[in-house]
GUMARLO-728789 format. One record per atom (N, C-alpha, C): atom name; x, y, z. Coordinates in nm, 4 decimals. Example, Ala and Ser with C-alpha at 12.3 -4.5 7.8 and 13.67 -1.06 7.14 Angstrom:
at,x,y,z
N,1.3190,-0.5690,0.7800
CA,1.2300,-0.4500,0.7800
C,1.3200,-0.3300,0.7800
N,1.2850,-0.2250,0.7080
CA,1.3670,-0.1060,0.7140
C,1.2900,0.0030,0.7870
END
This chain:
at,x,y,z
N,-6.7838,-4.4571,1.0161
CA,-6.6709,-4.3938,0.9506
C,-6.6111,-4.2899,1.0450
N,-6.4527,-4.2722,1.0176
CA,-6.4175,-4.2230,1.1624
C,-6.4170,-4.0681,1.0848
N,-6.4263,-3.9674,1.1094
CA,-6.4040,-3.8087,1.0590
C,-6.3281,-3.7705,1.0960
N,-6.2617,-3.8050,1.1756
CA,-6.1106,-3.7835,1.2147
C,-6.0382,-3.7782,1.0884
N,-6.0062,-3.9461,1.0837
CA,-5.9393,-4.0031,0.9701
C,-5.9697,-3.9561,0.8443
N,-6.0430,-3.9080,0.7950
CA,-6.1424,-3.8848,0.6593
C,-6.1012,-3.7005,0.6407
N,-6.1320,-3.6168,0.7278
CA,-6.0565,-3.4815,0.6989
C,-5.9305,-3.4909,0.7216
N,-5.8640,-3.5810,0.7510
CA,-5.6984,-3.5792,0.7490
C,-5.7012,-3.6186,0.6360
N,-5.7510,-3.7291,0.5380
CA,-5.6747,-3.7499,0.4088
C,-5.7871,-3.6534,0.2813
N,-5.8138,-3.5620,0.3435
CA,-5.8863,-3.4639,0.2612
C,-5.7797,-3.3307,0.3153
N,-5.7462,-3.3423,0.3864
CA,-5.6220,-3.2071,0.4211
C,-5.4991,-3.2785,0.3559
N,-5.4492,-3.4136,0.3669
CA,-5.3996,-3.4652,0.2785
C,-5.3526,-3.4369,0.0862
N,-5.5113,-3.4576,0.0686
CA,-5.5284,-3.4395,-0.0550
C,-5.4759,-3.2851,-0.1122
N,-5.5420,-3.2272,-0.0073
CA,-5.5138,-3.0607,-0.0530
C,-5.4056,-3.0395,-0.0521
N,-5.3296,-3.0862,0.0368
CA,-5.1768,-3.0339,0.0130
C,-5.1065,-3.0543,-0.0478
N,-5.1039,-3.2187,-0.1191
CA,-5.0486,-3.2565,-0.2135
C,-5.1288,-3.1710,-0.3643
N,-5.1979,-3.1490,-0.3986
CA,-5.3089,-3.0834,-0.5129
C,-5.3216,-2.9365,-0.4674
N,-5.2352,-2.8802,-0.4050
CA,-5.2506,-2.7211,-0.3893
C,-5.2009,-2.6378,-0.4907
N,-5.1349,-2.6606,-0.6416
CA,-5.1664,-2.5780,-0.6799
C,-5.2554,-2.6174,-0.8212
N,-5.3204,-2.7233,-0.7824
CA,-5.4135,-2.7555,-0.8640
C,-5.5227,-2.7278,-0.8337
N,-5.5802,-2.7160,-0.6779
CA,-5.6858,-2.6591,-0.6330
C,-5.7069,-2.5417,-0.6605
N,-5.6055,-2.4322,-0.6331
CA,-5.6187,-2.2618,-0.6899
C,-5.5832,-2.2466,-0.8200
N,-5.5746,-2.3644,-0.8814
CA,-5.6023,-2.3538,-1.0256
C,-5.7598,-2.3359,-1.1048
N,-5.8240,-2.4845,-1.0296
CA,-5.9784,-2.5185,-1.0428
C,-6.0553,-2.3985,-0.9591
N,-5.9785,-2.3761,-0.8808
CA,-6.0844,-2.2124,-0.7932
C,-6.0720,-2.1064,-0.9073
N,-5.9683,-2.0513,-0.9584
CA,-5.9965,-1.9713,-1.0730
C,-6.0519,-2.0490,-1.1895
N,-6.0679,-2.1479,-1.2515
CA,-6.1819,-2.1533,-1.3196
C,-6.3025,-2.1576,-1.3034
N,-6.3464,-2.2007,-1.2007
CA,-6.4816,-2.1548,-1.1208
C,-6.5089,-2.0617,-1.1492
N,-6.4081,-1.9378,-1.0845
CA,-6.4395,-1.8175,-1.0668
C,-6.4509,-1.7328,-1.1826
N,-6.3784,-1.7813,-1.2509
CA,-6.4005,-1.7288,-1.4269
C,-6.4880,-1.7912,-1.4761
N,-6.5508,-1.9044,-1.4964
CA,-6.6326,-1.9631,-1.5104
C,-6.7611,-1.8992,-1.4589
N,-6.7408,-1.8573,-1.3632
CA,-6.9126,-1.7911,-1.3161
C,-6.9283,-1.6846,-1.2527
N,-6.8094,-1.6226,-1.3157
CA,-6.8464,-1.4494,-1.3468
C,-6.9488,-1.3693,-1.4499
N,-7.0258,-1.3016,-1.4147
CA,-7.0978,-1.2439,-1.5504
C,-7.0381,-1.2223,-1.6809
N,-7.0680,-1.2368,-1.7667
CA,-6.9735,-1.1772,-1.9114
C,-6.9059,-1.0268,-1.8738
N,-7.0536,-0.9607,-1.8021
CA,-7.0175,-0.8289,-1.8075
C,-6.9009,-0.7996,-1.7642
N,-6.8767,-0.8449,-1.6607
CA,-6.7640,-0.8372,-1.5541
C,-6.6138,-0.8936,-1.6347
N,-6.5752,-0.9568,-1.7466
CA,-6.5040,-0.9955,-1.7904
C,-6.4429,-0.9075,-1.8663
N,-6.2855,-0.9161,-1.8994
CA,-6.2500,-0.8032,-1.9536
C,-6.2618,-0.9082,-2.1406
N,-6.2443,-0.8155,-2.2709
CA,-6.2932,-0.8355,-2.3840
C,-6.2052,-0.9622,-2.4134
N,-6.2318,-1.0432,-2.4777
CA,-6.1119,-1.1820,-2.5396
C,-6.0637,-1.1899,-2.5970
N,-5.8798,-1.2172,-2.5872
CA,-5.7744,-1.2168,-2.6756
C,-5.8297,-1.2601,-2.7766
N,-5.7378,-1.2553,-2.8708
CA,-5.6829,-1.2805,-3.0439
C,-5.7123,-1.4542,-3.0306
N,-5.7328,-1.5407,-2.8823
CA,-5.7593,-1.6728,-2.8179
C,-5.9252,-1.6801,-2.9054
N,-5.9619,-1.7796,-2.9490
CA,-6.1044,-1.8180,-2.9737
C,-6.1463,-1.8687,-2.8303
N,-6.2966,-1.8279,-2.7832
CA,-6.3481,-1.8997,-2.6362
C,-6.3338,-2.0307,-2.6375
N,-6.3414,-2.1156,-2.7311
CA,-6.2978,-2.2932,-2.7916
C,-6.1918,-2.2779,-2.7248
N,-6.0784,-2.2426,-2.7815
CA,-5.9397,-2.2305,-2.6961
C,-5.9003,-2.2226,-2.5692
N,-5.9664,-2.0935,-2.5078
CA,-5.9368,-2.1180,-2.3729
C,-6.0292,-2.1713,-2.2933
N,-6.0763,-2.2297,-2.3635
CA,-6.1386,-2.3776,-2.2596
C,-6.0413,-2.5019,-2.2554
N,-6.0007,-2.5350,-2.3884
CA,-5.9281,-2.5894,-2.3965
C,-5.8108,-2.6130,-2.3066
N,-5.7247,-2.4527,-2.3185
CA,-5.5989,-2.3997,-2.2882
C,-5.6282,-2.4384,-2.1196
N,-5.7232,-2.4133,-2.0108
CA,-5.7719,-2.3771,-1.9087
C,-5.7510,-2.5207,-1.8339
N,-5.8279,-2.6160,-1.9706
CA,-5.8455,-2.7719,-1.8982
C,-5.6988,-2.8262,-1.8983
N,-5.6128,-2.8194,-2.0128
CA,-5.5119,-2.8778,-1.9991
C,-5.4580,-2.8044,-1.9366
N,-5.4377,-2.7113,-1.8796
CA,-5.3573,-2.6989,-1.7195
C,-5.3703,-2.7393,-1.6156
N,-5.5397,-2.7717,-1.5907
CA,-5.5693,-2.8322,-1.4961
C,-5.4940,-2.9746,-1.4821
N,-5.5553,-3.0420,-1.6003
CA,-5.4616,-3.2085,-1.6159
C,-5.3132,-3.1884,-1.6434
N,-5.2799,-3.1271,-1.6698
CA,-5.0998,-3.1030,-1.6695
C,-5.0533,-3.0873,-1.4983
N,-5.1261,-3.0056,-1.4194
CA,-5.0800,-2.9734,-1.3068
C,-5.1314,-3.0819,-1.2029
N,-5.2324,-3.1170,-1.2185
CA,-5.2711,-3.2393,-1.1277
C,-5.1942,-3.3840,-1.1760
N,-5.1694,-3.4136,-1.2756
CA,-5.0709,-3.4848,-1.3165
C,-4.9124,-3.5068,-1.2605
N,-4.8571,-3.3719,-1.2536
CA,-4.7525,-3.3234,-1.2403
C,-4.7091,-3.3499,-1.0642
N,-4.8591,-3.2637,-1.0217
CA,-4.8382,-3.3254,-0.8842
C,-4.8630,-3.4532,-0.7995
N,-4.9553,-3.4876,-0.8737
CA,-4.9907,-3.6837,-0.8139
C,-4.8972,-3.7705,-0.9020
N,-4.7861,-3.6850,-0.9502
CA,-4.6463,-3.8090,-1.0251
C,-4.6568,-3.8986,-0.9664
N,-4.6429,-3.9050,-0.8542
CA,-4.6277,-4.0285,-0.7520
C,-4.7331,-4.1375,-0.7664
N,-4.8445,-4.0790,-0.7529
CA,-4.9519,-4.1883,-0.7877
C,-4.9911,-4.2747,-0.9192
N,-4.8730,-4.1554,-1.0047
CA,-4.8949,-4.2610,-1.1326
C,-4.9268,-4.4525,-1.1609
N,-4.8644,-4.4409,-1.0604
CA,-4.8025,-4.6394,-1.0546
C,-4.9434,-4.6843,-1.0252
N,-5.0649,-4.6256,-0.9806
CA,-5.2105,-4.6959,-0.9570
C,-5.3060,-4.6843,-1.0755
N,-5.2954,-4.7571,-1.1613
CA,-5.3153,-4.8016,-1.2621
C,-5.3677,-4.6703,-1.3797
N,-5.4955,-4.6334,-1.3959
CA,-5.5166,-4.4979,-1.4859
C,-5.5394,-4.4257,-1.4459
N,-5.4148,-4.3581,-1.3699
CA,-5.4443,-4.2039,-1.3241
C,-5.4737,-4.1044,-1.4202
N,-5.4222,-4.1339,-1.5187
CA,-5.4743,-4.0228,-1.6079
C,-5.5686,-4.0268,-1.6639
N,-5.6727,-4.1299,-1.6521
CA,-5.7870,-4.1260,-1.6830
C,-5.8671,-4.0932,-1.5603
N,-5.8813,-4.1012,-1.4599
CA,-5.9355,-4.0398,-1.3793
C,-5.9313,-3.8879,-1.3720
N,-5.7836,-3.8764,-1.4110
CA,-5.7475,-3.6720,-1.4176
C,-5.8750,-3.6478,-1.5620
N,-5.8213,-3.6953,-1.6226
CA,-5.9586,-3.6581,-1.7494
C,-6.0914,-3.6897,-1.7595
N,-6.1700,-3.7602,-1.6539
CA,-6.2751,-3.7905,-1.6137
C,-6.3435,-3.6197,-1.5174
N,-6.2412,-3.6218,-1.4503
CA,-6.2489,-3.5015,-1.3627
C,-6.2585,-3.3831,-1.3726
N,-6.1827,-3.3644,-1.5381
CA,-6.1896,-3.2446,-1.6077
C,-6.3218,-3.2607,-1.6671
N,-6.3587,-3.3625,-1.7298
CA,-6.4366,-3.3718,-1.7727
C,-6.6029,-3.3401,-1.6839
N,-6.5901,-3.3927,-1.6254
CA,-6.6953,-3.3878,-1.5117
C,-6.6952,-3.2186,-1.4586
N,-6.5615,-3.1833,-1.4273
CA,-6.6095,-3.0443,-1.3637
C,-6.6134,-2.9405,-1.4850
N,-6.5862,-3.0103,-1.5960
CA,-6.6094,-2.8634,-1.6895
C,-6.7751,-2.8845,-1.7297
N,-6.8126,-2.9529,-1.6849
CA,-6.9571,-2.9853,-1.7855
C,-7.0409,-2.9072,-1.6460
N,-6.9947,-2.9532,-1.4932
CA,-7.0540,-2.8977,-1.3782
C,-7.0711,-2.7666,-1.3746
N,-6.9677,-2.6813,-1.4539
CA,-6.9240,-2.5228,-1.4484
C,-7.0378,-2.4690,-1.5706
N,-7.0430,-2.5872,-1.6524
CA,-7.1097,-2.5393,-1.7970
C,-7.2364,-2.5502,-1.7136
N,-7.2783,-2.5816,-1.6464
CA,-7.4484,-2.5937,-1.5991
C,-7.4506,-2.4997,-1.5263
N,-7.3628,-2.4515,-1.4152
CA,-7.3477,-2.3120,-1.3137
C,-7.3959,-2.2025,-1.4186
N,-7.3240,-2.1901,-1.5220
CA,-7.3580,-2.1120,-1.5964
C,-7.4775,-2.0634,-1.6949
N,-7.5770,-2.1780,-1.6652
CA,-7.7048,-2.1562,-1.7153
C,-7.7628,-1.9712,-1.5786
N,-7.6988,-1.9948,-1.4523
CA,-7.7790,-1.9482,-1.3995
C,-7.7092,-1.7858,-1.3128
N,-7.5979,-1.7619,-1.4267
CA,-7.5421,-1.6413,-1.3933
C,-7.5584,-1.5706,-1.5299
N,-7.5537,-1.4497,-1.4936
CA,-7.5938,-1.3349,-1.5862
C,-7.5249,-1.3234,-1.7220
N,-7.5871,-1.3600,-1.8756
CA,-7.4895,-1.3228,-1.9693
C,-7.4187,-1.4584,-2.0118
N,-7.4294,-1.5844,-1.9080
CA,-7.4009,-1.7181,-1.9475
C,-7.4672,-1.7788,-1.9638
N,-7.4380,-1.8653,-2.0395
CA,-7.5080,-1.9701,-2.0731
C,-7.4425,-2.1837,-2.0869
N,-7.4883,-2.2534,-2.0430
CA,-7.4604,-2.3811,-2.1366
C,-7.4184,-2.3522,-2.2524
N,-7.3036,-2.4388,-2.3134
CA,-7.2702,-2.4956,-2.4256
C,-7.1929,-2.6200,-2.4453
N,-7.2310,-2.6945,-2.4955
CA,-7.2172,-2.8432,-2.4900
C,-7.0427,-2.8305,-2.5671
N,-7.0717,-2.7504,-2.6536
CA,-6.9106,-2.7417,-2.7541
C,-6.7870,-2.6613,-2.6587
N,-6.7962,-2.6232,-2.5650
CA,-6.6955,-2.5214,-2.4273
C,-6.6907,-2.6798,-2.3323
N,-6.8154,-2.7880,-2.3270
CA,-6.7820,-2.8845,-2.2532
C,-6.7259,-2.9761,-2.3042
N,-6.7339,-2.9879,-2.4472
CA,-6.6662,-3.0894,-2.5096
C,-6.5002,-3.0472,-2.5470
N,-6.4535,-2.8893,-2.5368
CA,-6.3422,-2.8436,-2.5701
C,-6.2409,-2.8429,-2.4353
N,-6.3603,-2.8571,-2.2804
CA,-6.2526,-2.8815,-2.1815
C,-6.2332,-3.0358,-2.1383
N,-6.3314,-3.1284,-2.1781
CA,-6.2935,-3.2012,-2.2102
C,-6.1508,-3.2801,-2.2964
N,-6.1629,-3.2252,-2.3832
CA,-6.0294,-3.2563,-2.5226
C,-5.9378,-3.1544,-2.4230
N,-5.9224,-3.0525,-2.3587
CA,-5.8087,-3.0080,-2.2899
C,-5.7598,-3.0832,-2.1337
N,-5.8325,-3.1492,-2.1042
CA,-5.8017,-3.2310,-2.0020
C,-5.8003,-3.3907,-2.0577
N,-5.8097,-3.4068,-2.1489
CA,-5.7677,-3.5600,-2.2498
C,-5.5897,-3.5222,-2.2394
N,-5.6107,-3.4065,-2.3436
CA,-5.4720,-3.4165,-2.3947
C,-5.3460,-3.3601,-2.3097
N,-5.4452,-3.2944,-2.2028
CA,-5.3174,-3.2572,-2.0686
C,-5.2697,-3.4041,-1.9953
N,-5.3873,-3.4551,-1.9597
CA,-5.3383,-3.5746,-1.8621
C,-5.2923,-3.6615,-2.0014
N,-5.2813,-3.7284,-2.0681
CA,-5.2222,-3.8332,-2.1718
C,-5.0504,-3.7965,-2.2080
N,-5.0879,-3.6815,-2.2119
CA,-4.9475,-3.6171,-2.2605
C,-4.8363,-3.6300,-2.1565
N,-4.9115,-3.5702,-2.0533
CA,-4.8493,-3.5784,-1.9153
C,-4.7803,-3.7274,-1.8822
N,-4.8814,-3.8096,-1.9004
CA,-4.8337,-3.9447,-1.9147
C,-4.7465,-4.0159,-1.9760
N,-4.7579,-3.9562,-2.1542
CA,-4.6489,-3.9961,-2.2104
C,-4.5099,-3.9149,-2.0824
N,-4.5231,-3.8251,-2.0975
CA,-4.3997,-3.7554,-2.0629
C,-4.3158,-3.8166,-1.9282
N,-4.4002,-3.8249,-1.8485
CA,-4.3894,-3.9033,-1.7020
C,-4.3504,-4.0233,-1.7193
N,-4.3757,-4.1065,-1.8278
CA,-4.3533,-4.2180,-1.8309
C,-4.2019,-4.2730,-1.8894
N,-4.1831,-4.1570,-1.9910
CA,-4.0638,-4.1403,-2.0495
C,-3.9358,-4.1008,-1.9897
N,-3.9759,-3.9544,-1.8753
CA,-3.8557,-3.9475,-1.7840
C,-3.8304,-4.0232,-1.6733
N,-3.9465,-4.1152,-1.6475
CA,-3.9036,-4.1590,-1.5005
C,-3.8119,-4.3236,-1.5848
N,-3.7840,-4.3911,-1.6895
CA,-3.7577,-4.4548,-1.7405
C,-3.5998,-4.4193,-1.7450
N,-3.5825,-4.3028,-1.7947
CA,-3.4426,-4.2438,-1.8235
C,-3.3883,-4.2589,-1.6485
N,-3.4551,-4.2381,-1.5737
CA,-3.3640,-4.2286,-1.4283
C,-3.2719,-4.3804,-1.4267
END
């Protein structure tokens, strides 16, 4: 395998997904901050902004791989991904201070990266029709 070729379409990737990447870096980073360190939580239920968090992720990675729509279920891959990295973040968090696992924060960024990328889809699918 050439590594040449392979960090070019990984510098690739990033550039096209840049502001989806410093999207997923602040959930990380909120994600595996101590509680302590967090400031107190809106009038938002924590359900919510898991929710709220994932479907930005799949709204914005959506938004920016428009183009790739045409390769068959991109938006199921975007919601695989949410899925996958919110459950990855939910396990980080067994092992920082004040966090913990919860299967119901993985199942809520889940349903926020369902209904970001689907939606997205309807929507994408609808304006690029009107052109």
């Amino acid at each position: 395998m050439n590594t040449r070729n392979s960090s070019d379409s990984s510098l690739a990737l990033l550039k096209l997904f840049k502001i989806s990447t410093v999207i997923c870096i602040a959930v990380a980073v909120l994600s595996l901050t101590p509680s302590q360190m967090l400031p107190k939580a809106s009038t938002l239920s924590d359900k919510m902004v898991h929710f709220i968090m994932y479907l930005a992720i799949s709204v914005v990675v959506m938004w920016e791989g428009r183009s790739r729509m045409r390769q068959g279920n991109f938006f199921l891959l975007i919601w695989i991904f949410c899925s996958l990295y919110g459950v990855l973040l939910e396990v980080g968090q067994r092992f920082v201070p004040g966090r913990q696992f919860d299967w119901w924060d993985a199942w809520y960024n889940a349903l926020g990266g369902f209904t970001g990328s689907i939606g997205m889809r309807i929507l994408l699918t609808i304006f690029s029709r009107k052109k």
